[in-house]
C-alpha distance (Angstrom), angle and dihedral (degrees) to the residues before:
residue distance angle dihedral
X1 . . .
X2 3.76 . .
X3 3.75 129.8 .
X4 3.92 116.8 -158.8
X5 3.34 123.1 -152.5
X6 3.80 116.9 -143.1
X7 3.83 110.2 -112.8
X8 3.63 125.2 -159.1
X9 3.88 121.7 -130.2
X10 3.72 111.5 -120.0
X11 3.91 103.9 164.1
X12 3.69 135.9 10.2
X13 4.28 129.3 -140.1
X14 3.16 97.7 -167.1
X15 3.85 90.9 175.0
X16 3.55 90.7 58.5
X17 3.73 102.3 40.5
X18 3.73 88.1 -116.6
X19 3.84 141.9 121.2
X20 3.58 129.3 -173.5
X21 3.60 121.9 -133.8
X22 3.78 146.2 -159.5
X23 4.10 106.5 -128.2
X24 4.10 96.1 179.0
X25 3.49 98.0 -45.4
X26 3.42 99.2 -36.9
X27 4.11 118.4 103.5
X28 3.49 132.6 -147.5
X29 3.77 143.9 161.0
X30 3.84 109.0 -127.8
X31 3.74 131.9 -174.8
X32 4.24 115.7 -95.3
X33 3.71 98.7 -178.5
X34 3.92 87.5 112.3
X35 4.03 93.9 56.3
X36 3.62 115.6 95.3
X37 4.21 92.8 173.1
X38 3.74 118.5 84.2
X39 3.76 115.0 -89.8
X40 3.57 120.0 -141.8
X41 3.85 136.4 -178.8
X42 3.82 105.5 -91.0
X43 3.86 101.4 25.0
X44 3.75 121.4 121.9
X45 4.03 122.3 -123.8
X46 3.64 123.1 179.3
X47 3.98 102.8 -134.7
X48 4.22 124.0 -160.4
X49 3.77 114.0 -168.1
X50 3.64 106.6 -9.9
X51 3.66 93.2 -44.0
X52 3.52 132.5 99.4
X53 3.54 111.1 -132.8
X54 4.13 114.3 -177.4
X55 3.52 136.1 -6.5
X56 3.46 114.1 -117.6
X57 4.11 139.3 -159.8
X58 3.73 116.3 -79.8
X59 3.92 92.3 -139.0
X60 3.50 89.6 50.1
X61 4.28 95.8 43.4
X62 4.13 81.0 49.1
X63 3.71 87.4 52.3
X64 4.08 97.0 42.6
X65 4.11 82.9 45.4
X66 3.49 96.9 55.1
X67 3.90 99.1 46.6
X68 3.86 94.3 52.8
X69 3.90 91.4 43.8
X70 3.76 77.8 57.5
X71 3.74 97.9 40.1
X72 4.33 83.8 55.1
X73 3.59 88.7 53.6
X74 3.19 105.0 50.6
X75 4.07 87.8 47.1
X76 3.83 93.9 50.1
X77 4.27 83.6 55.9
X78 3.28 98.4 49.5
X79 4.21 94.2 45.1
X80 4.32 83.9 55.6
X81 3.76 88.8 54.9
């Protein structure tokens, strides 16, 4: 099973059919030659192996984004038990 975290876009290559985006702090430039929507600074994609593979609601990234910040949390507690 694989969980996707919803990354935000921060900057576009368009001559590379690339973006980079902003997975919780951590940035990386990911393949979009499997998008066919428009990509635009600030929208959320969910990416899977170096490729990003939808776009996604913002609401519902925001949503997804706040649940695993509190999933972490809750982790890092119970590891300094």
């Amino acid at each position: 099973m694989c969980l996707s975290v919803p990354s935000e876009v921060v900057a576009l290559h368009p001559d590379e059919q690339a973006i980079t985006v902003d997975t919780l702090g951590v940035r990386r430039k990911v393949s979009r030659h499997l998008l066919s929507e428009d990509i635009q600074i600030g929208d959320y994609v969910l990416i899977h192996i170096g490729f990003a593979m939808n776009k996604i609601d913002k609401e519902d990234a925001l949503e997804s984004l706040k649940l695993y910040r509190e999933i972490a949390a809750k982790l890092e507690a119970e590891n300094h038990v």
